[in-house]
Structure formats: structure tokens, C-alpha cells
C-alpha positions in Angstrom: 10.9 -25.8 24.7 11.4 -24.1 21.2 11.8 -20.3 21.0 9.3 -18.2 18.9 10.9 -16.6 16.0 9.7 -13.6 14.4 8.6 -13.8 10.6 9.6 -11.3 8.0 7.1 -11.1 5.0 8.3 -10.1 1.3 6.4 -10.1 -1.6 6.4 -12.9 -4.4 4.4 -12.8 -7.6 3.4 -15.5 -9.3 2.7 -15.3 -13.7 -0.7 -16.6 -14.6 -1.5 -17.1 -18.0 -4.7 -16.1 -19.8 -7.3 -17.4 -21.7 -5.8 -15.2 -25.0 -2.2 -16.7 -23.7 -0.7 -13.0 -22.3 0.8 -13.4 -18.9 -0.2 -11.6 -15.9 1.5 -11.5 -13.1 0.0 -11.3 -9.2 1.3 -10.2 -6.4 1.3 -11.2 -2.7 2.5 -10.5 0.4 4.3 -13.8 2.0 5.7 -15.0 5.1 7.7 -18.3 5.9 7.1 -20.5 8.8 9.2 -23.3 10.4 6.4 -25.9 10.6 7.7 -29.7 11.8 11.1 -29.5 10.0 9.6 -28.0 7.0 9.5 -24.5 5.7 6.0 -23.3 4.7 4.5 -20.4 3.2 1.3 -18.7 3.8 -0.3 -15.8 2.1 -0.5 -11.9 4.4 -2.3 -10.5 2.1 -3.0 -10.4 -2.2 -1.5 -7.1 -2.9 -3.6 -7.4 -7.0 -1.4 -6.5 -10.0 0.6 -3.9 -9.0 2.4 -4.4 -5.6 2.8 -0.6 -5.4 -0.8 0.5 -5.1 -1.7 2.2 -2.0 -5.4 2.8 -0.9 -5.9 5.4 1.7 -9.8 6.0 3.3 -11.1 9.4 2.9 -13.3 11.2 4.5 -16.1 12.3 2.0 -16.2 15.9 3.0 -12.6 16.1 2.1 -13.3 14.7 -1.5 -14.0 17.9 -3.2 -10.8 20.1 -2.1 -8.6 16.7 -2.8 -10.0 16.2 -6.6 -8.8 20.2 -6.9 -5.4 20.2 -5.1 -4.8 16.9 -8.1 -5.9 19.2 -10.8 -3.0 21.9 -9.4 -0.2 19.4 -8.4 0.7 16.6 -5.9 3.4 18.6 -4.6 0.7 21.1 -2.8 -0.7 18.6 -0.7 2.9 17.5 0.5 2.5 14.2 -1.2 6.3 13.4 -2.6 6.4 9.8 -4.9 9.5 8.3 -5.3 9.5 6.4 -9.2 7.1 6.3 -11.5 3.3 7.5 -10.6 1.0 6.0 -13.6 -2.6 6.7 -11.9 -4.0 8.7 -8.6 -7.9 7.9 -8.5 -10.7 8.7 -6.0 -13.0 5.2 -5.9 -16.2 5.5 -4.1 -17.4 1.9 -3.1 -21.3 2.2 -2.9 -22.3 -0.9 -0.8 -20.1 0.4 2.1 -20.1 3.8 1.4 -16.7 4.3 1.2 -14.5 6.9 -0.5 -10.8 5.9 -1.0 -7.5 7.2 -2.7 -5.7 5.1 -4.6 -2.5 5.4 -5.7 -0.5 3.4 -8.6 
């Protein structure tokens, strides 16, 4: 009998060069696995470009007062980032009607 260990993901990236030869690097959310005297490693979850964006659903009735509490200050809404905050955007996906917060 072999005893089930618990996995601990982490996040690797992995540089992909371009067609115009910049270097982009990806991001994904790993885990390791003991798999008949081997390690392996399987993909969670592609986290895109930046490993720190966030997306949050919101509900669409809540949209308006959000955009206006942005346009006065994060600090209103009890929102507190920790580093560097480069982008806070509403996205609205169309197809699944949608409305989401991201944060970069």
C-alpha cells in the first residue's frame, strides 16, 4: 500500500520567443506528481502574462457605482494592493454575458 501525498503547486514561466525575436514570458500554475519512480509535472491552470492578474465576477448592477468609486480612489472601496498596481479594468464578455474586474 503507498500513502497519498498532498501536492503543492507553484508557478513556473516559461520565455517564448516571437516572430519579431522579443521574448515573452508565460505563466502557469504547476504541480509535481510522483508517477512510477518519476517526477512529473502537470499544468493547474495558465495564469497568461502576468501571474498577478486577478479577475473577480461582477454583478452588472454594481458596475456603475464601481467605475465611480475608481475615478475617486481604491482606498474607498477597502481594496488595499500590496506592490505595484499597473491596470484595474471592467471587461464585459458579450457571448456569456459576463462582467468582470480585473486587476494587474
Amino acid at each position: 500500500m503507498v500513502p497519498i501525498m498532498g501536492t503543492m503547486g507553484f508557478i513556473r514561466n516559461k520565455p517564448r520567443r516571437g516572430k519579431d525575436g522579443t521574448i515573452q514570458d508565460y505563466y502557469y500554475l504547476v504541480e509535481n506528481r510522483w508517477e512510477k519512480g518519476e517526477t512529473k509535472q502537470k499544468v493547474v491552470k495558465y495564469l497568461g502574462t502576468s501571474p498577478n492578474t486577478r479577475e473577480l465576477p461582477i454583478n452588472p448592477a454594481q458596475a456603475g457605482p464601481l467605475a465611480q468609486a475608481f475615478m475617486s480612489g481604491l482606498k474607498e472601496l477597502g481594496i488595499n494592493i500590496n506592490g505595484r498596481l499597473r491596470q484595474v479594468s471592467l471587461v464585459y464578455n458579450p457571448p456569456l454575458k459576463k462582467l468582470t474586474l480585473r486587476i494587474e
